[in-house]
Jmol script that loads the backbone (N, CA, C; Angstrom):
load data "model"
ATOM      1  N   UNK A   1      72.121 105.093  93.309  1.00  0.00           N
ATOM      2  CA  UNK A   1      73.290 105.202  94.157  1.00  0.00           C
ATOM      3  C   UNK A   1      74.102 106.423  93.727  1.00  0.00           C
ATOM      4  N   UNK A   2      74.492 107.311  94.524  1.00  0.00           N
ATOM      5  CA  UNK A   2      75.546 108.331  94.496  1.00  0.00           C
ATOM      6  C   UNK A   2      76.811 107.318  93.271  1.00  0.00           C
ATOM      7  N   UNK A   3      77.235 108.298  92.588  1.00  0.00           N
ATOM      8  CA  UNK A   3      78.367 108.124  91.547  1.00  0.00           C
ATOM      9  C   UNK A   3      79.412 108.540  92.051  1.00  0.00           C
ATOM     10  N   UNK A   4      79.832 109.084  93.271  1.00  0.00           N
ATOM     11  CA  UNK A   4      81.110 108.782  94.150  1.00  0.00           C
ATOM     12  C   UNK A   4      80.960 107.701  94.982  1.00  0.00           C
ATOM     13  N   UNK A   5      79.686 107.309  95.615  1.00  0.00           N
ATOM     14  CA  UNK A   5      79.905 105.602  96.619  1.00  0.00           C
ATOM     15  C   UNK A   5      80.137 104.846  95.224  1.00  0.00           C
ATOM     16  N   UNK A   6      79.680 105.073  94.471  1.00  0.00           N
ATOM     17  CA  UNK A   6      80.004 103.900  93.279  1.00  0.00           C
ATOM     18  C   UNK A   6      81.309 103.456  92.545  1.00  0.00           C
ATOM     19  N   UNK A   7      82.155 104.717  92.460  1.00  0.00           N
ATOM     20  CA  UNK A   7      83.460 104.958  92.162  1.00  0.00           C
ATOM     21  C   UNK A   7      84.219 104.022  93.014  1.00  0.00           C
ATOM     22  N   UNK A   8      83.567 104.132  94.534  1.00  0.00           N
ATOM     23  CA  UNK A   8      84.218 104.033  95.540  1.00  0.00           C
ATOM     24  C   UNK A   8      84.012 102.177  95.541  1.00  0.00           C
ATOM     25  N   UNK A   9      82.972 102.006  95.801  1.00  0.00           N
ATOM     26  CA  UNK A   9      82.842 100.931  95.352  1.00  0.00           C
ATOM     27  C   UNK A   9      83.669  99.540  94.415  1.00  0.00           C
ATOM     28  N   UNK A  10      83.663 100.529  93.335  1.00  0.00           N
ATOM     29  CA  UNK A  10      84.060  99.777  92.291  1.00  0.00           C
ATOM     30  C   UNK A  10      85.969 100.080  92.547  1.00  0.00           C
ATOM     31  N   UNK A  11      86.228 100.782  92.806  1.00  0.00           N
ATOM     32  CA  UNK A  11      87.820 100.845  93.046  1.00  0.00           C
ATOM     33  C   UNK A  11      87.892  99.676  94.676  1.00  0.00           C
ATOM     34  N   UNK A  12      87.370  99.675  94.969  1.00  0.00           N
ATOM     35  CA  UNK A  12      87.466  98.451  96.355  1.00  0.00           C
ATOM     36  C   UNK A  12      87.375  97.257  95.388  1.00  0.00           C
ATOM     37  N   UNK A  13      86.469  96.464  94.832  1.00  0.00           N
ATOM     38  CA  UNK A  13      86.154  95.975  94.380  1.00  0.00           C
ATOM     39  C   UNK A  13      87.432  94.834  93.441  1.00  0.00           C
ATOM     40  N   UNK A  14      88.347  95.993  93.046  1.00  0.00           N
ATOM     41  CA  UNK A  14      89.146  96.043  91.805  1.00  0.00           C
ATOM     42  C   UNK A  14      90.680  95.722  92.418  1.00  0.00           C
ATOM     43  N   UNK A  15      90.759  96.924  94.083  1.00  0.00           N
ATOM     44  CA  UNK A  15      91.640  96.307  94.643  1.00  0.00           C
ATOM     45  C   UNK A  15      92.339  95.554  95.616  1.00  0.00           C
ATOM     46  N   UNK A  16      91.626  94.056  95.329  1.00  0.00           N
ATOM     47  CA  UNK A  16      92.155  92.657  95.318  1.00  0.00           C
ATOM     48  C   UNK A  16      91.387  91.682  94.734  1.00  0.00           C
ATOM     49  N   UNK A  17      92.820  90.576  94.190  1.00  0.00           N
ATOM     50  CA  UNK A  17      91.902  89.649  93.683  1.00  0.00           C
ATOM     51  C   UNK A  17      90.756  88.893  94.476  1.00  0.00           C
ATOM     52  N   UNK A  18      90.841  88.663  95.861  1.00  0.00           N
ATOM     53  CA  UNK A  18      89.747  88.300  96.182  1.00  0.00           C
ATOM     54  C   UNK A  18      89.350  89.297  97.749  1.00  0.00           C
ATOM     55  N   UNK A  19      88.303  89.920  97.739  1.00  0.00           N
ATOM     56  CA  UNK A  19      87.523  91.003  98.617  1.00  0.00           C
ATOM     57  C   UNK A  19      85.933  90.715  99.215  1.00  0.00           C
ATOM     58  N   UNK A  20      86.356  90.736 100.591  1.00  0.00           N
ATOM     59  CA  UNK A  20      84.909  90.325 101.350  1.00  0.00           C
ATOM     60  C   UNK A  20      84.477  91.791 101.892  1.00  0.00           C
ATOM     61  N   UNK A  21      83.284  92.090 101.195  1.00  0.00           N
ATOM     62  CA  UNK A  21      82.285  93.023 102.151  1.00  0.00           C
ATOM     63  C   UNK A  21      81.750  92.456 103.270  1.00  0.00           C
ATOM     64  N   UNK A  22      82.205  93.345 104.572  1.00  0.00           N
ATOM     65  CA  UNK A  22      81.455  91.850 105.541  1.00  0.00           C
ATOM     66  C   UNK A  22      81.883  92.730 106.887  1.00  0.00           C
ATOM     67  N   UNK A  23      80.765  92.520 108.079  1.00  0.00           N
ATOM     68  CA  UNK A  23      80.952  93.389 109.249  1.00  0.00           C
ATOM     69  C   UNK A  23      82.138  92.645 110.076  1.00  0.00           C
ATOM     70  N   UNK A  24      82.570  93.943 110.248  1.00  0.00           N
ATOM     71  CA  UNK A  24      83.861  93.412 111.283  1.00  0.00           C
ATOM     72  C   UNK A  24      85.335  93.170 109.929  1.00  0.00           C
ATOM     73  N   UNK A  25      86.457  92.924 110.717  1.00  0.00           N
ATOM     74  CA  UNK A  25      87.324  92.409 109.750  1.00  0.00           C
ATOM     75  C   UNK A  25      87.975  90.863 109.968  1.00  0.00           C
ATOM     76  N   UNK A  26      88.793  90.666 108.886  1.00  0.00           N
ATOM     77  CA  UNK A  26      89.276  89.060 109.113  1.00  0.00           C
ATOM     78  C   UNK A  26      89.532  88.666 110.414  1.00  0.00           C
ATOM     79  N   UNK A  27      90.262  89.491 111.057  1.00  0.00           N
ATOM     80  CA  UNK A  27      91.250  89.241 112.636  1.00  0.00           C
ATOM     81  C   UNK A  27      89.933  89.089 113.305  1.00  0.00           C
ATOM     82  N   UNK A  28      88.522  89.976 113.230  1.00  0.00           N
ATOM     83  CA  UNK A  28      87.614  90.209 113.983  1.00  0.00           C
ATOM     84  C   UNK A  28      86.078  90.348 113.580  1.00  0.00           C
ATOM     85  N   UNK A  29      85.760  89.384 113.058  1.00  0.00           N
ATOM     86  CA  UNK A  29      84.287  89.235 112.072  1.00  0.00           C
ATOM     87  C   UNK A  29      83.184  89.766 113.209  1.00  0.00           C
ATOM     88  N   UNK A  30      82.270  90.592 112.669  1.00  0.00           N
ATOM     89  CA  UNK A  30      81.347  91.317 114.023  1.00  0.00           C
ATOM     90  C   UNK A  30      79.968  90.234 113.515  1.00  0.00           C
ATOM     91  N   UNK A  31      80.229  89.298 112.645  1.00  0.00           N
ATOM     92  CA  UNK A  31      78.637  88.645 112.691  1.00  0.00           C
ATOM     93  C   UNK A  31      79.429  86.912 112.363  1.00  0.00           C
ATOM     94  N   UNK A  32      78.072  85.955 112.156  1.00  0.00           N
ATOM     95  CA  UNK A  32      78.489  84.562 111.900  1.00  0.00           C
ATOM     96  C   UNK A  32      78.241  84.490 110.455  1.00  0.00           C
ATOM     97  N   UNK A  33      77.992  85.090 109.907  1.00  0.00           N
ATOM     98  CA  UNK A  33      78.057  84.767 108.327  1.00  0.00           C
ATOM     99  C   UNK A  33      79.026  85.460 108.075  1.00  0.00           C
ATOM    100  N   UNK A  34      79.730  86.437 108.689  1.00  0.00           N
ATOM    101  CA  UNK A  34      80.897  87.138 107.847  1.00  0.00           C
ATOM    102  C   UNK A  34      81.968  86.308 108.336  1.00  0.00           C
ATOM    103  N   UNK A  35      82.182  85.099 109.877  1.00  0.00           N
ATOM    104  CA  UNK A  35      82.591  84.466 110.333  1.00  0.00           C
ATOM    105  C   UNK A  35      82.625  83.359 109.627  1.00  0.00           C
ATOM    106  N   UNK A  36      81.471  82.837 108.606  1.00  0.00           N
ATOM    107  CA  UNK A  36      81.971  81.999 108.015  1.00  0.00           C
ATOM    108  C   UNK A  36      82.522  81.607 106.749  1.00  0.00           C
ATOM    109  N   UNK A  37      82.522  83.029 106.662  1.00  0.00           N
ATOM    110  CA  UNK A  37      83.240  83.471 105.375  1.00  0.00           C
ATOM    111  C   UNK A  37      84.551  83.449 105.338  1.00  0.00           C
ATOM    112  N   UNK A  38      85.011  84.183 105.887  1.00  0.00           N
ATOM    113  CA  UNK A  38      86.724  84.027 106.646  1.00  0.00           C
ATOM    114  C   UNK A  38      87.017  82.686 107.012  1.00  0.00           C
ATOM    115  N   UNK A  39      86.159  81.998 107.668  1.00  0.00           N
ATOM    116  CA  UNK A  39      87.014  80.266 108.226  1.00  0.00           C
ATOM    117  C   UNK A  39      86.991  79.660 106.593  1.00  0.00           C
ATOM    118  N   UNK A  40      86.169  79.890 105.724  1.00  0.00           N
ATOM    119  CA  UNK A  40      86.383  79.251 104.371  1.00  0.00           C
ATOM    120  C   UNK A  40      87.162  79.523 103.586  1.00  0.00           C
ATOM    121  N   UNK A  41      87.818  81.203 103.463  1.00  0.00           N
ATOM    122  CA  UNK A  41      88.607  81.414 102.861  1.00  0.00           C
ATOM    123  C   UNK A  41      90.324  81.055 103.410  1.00  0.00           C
ATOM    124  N   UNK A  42      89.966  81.187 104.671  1.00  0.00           N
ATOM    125  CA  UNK A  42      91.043  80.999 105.668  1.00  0.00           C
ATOM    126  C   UNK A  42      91.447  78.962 105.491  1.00  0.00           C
ATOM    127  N   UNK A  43      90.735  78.432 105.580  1.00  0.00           N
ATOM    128  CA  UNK A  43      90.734  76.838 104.990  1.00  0.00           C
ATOM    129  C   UNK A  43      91.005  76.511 103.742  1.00  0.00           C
ATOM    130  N   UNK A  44      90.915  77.405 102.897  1.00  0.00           N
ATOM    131  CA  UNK A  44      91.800  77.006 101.423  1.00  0.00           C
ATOM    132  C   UNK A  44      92.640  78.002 101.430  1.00  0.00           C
ATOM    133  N   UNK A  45      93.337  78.672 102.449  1.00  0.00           N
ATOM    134  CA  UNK A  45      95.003  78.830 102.077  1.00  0.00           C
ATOM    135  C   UNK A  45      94.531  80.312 101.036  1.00  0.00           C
ATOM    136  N   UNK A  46      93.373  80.921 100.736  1.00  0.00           N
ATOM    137  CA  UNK A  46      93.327  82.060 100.302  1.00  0.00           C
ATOM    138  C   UNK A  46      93.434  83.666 100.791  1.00  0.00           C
ATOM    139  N   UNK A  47      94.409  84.191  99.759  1.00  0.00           N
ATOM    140  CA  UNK A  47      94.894  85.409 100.405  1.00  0.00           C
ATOM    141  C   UNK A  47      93.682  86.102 100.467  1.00  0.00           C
ATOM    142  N   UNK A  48      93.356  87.321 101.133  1.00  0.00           N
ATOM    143  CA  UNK A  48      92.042  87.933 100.958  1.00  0.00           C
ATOM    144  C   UNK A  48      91.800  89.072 101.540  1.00  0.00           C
ATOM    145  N   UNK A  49      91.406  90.286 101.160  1.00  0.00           N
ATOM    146  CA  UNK A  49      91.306  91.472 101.591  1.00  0.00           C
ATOM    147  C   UNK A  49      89.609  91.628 102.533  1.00  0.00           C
ATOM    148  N   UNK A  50      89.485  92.166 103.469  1.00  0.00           N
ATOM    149  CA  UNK A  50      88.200  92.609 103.936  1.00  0.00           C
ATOM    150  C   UNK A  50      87.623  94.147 103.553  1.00  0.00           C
ATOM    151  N   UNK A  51      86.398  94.388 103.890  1.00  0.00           N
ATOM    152  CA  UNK A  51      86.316  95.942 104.151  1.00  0.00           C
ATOM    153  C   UNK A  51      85.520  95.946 105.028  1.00  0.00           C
ATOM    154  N   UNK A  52      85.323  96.486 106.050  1.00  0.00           N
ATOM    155  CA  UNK A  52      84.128  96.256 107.226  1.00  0.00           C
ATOM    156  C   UNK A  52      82.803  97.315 106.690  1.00  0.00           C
ATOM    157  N   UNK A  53      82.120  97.051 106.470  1.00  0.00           N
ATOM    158  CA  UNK A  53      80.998  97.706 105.993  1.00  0.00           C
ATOM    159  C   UNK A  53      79.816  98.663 107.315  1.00  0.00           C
ATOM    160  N   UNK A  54      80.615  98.095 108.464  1.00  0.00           N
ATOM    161  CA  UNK A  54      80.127  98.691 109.538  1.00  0.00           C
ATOM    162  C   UNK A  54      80.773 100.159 109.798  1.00  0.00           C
ATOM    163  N   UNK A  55      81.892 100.103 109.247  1.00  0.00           N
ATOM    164  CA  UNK A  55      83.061 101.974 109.336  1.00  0.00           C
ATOM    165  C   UNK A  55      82.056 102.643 108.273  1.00  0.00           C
ATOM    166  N   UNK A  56      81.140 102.268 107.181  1.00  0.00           N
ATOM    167  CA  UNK A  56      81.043 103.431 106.203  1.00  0.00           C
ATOM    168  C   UNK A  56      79.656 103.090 105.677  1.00  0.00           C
ATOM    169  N   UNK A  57      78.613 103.655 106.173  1.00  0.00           N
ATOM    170  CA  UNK A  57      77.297 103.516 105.486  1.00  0.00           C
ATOM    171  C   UNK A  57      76.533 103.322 104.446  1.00  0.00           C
ATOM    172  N   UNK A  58      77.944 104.356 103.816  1.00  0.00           N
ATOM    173  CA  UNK A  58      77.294 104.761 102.168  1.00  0.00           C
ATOM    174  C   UNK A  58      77.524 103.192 101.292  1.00  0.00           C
ATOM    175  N   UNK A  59      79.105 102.848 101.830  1.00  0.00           N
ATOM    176  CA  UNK A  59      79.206 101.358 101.247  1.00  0.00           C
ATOM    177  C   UNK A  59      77.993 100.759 101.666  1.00  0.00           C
ATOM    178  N   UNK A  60      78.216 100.087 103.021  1.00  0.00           N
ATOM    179  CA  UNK A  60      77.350  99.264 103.387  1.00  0.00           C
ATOM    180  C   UNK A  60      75.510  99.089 102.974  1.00  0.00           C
ATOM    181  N   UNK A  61      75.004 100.269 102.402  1.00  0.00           N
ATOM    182  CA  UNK A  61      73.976  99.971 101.433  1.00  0.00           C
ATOM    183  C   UNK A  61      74.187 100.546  99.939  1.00  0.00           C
ATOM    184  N   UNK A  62      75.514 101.109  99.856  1.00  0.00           N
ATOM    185  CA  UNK A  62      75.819 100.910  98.421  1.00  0.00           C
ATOM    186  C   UNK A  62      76.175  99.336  97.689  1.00  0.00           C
ATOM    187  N   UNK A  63      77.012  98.394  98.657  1.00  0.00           N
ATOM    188  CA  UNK A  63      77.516  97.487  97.863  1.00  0.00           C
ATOM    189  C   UNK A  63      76.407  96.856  97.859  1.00  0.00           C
ATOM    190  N   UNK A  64      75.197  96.719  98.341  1.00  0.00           N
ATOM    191  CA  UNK A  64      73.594  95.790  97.729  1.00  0.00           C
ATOM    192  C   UNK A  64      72.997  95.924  96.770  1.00  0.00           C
ATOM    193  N   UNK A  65      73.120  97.311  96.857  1.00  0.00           N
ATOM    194  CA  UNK A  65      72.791  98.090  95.221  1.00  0.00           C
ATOM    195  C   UNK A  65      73.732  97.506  94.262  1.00  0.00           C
ATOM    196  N   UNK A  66      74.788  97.671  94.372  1.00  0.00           N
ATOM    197  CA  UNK A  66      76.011  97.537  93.150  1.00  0.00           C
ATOM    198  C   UNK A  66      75.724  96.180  92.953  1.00  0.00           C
ATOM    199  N   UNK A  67      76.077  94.815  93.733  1.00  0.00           N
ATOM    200  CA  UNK A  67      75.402  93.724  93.256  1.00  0.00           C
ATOM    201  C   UNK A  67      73.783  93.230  93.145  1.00  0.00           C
ATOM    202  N   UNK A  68      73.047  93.973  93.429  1.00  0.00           N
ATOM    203  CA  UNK A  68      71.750  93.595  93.667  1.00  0.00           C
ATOM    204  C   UNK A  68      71.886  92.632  94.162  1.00  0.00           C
ATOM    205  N   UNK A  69      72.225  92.794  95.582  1.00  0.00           N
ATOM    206  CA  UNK A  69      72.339  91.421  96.712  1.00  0.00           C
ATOM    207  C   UNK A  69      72.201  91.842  98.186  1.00  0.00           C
ATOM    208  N   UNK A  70      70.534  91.685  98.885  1.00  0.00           N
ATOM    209  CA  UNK A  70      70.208  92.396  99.604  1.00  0.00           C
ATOM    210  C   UNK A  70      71.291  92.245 101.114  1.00  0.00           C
ATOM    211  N   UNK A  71      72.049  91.229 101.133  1.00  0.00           N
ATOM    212  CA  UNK A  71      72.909  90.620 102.393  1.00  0.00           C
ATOM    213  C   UNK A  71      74.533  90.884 102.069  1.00  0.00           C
ATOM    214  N   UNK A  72      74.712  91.063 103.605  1.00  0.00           N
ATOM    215  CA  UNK A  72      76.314  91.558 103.850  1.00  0.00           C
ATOM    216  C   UNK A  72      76.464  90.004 104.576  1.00  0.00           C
ATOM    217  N   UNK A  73      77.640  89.102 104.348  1.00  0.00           N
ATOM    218  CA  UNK A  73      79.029  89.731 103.798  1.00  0.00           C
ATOM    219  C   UNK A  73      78.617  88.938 101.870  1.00  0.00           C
ATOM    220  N   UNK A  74      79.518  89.895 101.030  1.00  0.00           N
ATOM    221  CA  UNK A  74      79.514  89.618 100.185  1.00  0.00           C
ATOM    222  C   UNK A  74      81.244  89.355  99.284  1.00  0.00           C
ATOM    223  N   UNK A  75      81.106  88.069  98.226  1.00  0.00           N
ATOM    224  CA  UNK A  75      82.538  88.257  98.278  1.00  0.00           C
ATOM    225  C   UNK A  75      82.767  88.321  96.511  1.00  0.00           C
ATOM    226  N   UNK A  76      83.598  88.744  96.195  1.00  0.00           N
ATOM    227  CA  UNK A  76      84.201  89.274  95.025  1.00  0.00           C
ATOM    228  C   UNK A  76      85.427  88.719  94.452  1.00  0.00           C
ATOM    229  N   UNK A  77      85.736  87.749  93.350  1.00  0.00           N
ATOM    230  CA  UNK A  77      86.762  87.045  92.879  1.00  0.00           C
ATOM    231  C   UNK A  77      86.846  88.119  91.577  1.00  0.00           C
ATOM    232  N   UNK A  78      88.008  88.641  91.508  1.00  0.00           N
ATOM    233  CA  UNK A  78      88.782  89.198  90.194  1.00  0.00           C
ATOM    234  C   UNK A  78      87.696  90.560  89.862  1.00  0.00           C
ATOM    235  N   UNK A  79      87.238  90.895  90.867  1.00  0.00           N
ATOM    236  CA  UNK A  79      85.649  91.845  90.066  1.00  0.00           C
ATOM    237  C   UNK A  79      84.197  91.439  90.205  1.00  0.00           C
ATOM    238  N   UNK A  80      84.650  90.048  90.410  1.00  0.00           N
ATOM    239  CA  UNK A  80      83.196  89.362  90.055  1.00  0.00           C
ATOM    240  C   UNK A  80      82.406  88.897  91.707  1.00  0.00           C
ATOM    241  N   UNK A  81      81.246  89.765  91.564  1.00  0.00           N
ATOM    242  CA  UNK A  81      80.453  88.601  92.608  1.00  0.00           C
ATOM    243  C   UNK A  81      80.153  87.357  92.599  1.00  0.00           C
ATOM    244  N   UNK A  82      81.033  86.471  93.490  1.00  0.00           N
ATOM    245  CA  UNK A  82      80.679  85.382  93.451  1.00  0.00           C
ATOM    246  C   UNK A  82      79.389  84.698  94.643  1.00  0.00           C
ATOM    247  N   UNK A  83      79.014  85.622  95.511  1.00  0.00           N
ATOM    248  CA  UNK A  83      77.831  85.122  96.472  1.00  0.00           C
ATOM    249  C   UNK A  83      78.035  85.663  98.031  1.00  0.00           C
ATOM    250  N   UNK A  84      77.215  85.211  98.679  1.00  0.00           N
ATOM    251  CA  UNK A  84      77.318  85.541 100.117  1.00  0.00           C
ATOM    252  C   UNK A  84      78.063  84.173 101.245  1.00  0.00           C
ATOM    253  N   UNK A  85      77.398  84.285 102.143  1.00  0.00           N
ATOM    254  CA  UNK A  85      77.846  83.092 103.031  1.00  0.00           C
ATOM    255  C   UNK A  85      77.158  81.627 102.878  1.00  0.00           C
ATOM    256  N   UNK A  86      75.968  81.687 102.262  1.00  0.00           N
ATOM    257  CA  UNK A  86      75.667  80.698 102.302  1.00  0.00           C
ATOM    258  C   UNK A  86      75.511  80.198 100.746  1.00  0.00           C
ATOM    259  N   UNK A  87      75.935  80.853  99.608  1.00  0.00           N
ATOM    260  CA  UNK A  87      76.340  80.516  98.303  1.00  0.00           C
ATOM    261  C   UNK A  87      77.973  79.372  98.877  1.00  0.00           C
ATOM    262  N   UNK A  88      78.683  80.240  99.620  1.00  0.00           N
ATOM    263  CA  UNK A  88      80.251  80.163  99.629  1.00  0.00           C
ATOM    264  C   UNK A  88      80.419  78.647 100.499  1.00  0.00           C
ATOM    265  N   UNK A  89      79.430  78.448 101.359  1.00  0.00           N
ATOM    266  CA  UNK A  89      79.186  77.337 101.761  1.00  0.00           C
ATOM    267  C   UNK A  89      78.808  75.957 101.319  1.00  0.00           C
ATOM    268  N   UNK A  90      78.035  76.276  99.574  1.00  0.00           N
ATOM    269  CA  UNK A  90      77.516  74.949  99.153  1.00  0.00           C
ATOM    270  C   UNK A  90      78.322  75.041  98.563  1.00  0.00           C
ATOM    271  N   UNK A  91      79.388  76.307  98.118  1.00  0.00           N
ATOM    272  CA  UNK A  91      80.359  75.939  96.623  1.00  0.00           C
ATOM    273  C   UNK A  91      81.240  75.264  97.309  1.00  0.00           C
ATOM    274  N   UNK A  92      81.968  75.591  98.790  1.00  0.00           N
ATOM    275  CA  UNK A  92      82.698  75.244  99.862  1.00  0.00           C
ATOM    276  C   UNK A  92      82.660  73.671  99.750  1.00  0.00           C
ATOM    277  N   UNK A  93      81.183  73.533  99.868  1.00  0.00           N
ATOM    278  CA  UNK A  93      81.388  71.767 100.123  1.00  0.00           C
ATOM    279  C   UNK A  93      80.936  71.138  98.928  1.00  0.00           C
ATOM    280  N   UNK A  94      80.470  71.586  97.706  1.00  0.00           N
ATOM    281  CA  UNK A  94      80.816  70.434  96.625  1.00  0.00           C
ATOM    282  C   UNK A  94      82.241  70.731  95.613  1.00  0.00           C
ATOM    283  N   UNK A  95      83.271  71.224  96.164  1.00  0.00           N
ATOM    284  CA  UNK A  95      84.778  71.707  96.078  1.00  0.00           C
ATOM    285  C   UNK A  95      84.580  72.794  94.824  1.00  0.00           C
ATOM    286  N   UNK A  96      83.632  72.891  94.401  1.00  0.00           N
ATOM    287  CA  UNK A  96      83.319  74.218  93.115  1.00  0.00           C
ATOM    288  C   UNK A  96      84.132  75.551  93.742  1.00  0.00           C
ATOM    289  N   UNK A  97      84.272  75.906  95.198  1.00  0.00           N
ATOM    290  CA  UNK A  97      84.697  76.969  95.414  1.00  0.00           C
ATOM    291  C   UNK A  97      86.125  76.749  95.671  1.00  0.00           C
ATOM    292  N   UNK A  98      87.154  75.933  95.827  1.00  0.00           N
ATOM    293  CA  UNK A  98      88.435  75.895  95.362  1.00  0.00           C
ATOM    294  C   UNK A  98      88.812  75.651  94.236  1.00  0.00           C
ATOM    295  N   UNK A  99      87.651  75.123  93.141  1.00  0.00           N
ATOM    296  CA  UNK A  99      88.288  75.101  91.973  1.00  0.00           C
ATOM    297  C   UNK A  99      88.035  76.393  91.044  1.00  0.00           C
ATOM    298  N   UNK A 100      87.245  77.382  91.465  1.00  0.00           N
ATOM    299  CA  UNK A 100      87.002  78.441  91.225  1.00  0.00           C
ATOM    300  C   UNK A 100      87.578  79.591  91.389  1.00  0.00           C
ATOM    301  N   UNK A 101      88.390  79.432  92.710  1.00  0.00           N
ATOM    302  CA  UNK A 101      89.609  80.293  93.370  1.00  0.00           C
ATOM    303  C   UNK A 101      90.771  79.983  92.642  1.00  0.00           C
ATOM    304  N   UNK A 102      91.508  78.852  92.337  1.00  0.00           N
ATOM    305  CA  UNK A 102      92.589  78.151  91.830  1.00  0.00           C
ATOM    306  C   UNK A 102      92.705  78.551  90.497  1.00  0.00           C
ATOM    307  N   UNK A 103      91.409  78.400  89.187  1.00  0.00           N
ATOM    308  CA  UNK A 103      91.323  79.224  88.218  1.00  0.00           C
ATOM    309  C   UNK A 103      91.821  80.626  87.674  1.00  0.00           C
ATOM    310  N   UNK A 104      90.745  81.269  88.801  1.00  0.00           N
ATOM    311  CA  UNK A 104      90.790  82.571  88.437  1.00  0.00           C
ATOM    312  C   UNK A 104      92.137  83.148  88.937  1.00  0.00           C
ATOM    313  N   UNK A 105      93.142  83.011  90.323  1.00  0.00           N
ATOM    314  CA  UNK A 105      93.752  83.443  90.302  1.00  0.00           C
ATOM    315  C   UNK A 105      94.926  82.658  90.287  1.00  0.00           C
ATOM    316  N   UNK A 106      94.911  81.924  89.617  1.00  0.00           N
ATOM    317  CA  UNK A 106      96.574  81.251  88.349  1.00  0.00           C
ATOM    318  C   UNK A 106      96.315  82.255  87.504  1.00  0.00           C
ATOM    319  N   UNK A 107      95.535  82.450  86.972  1.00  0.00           N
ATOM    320  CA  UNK A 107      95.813  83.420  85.779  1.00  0.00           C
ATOM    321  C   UNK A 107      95.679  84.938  85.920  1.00  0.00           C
TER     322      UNK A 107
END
end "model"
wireframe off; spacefill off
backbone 0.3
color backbone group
């Protein structure tokens, strides 16, 4: 990967505590997995930044590289990849993914 998409990358990444790579934006998800990403974060009351990965190429197959995670949307707690749509879905329903959100950003 280019060491400016990566920069770039990693400064997205960094600013917010929680950040969805994902087509389309919150107001306007352009797919159903980035759609169900947003109704989950949007259902526990979490604040949350987007980036549409459809405006910028270099992201959109840079951030697969950066996590070695071949699927968009991808989401990011404090830095950290925490999974895609259908990770966010089983953490979603055995409550692991609000107690995981609640954690990391109390502190």
């Amino acid at each position: 990967m280019d060491p400016n998409t990566h920069s770039r990358i990693e400064a997205l990444v960094k600013s917010s505590p929680v950040l969805v790579f994902m087509k389309g934006t919150k107001l306007m998800p352009q797919c159903g997995f980035s759609n169900n990403v947003v109704q989950i974060l949007n259902s526990l009351g979490v604040s949350f930044e987007t980036f549409d990965v459809l405006s910028d190429m270099e992201i959109r197959q840079g951030i697969k590289d950066y996590s070695n995670w071949p699927t968009i949307p991808q989401v990011y707690l404090k830095g950290e990849f925490i999974g895609g749509s259908d990770i966010l879905i089983e953490m979603y329903n055995s409550g692991e993914l609000r107690e995981k959100l609640e954690v990391a950003l109390a502190s």
